[in-house]
N, C-alpha and C positions, 0 to 999 in steps of 0.2 A: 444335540439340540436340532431341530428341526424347523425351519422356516415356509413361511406359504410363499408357493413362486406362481409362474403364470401356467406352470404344466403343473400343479400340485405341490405338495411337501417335499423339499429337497433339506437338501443337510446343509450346516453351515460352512463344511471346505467348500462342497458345490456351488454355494451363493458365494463365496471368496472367489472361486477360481473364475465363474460369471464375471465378476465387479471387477476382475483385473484384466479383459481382455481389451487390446488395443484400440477401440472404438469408446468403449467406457471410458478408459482411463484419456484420452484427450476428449472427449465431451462434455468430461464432469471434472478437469482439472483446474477450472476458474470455477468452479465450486467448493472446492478445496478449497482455492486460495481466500474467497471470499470466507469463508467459515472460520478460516485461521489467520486473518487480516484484524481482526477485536483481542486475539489473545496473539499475536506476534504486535500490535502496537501498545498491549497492557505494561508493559515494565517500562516503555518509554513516555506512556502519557506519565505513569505516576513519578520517573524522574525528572522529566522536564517540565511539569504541571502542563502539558497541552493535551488539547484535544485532538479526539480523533480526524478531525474536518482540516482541520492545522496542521496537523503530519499528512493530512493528505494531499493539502497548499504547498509546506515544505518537498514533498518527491513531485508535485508537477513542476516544482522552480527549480529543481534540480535535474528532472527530465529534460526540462525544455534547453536548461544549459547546457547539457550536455549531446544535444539532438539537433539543435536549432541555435542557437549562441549563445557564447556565457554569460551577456546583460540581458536582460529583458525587462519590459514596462508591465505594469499591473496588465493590461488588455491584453496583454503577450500570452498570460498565465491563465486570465479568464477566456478565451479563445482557445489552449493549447486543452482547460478541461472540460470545458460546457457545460456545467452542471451549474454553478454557482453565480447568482445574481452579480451585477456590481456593484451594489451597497456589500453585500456580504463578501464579496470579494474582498472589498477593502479594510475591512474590520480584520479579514486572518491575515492579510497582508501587515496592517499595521500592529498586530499582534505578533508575528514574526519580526518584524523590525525591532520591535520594543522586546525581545530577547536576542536580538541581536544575530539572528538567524538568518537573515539575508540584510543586505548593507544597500544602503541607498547610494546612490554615488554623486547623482546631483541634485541635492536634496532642496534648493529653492529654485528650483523649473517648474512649470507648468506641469509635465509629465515627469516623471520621476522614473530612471533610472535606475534599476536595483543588482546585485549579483549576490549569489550565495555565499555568506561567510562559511568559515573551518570549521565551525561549531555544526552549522547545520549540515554539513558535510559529515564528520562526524556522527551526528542521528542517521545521515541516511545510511552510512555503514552498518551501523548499530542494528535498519533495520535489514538489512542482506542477513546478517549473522542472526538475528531470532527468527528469519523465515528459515532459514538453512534448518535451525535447531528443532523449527515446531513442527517445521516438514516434515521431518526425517522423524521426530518421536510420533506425528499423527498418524504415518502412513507405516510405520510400526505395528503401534496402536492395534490400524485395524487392518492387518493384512493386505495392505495396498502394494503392488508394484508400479512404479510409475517409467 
């Protein structure tokens, strides 16, 4: 089989052997990861009913504990990811709490205190182990050396 490159028709070891050289392969490996980030979080949204934005809540509170200290306040988490409002911050916050995935610890303060429970410790192993798997089967897959 034959592909169109940028000097013409090359064959498809060619374009494999291309796509694995050392430049490719760390330029385009947060591309990977983003690609297989919807099917490495699919068997944990459907067992834990969460969404993907919530498992993404869940490994910043998990980051941050483990990078930065093991309590942290909701603006610890919205600061540590920059992406998410503080209305919506607090909604996946109190969505994790109300599964019991991160623990408040002093839960009548003004500011609320939170650390990661086992359970949500747990997910985040869970999600090590299906990056490992999807990794290793994507880059299979398609003739990737990484």
């Amino acid at each position: 089989m034959y592909l169109c490159g940028a000097t013409g028709l090359i064959n498809k070891q060619e374009a494999a052997r291309l796509m694995n050289t050392a430049q490719n392969t760390t330029n385009e490996l947060h591309l990977y990861v983003f690609r297989l980030l919807y099917v490495i979080f699919r068997p944990l949204r459907k067992k834990y009913d969460l969404s993907v934005n919530c498992i993404l809540i869940l490994n910043s509170c998990y980051l941050y504990a483990k990078l930065v200290k093991n309590q942290f306040y909701m603006t610890d988490i919205y600061k540590f990811t920059s992406y998410y409002s503080i209305p919506v911050m607090k909604r996946f916050i109190g969505v994790l709490t109300l599964r019991g995935l991160i623990i408040p610890i002093n839960p009548g303060e003004f500011r609320v205190l939170y650390n990661i429970s086992e359970q949500g410790i747990e997910i985040i192993q869970e999600i090590e182990e299906s990056y490992n798997k999807e990794l290793y089967n994507f880059t299979n897959k398609y003739n990737i050396d990484l």
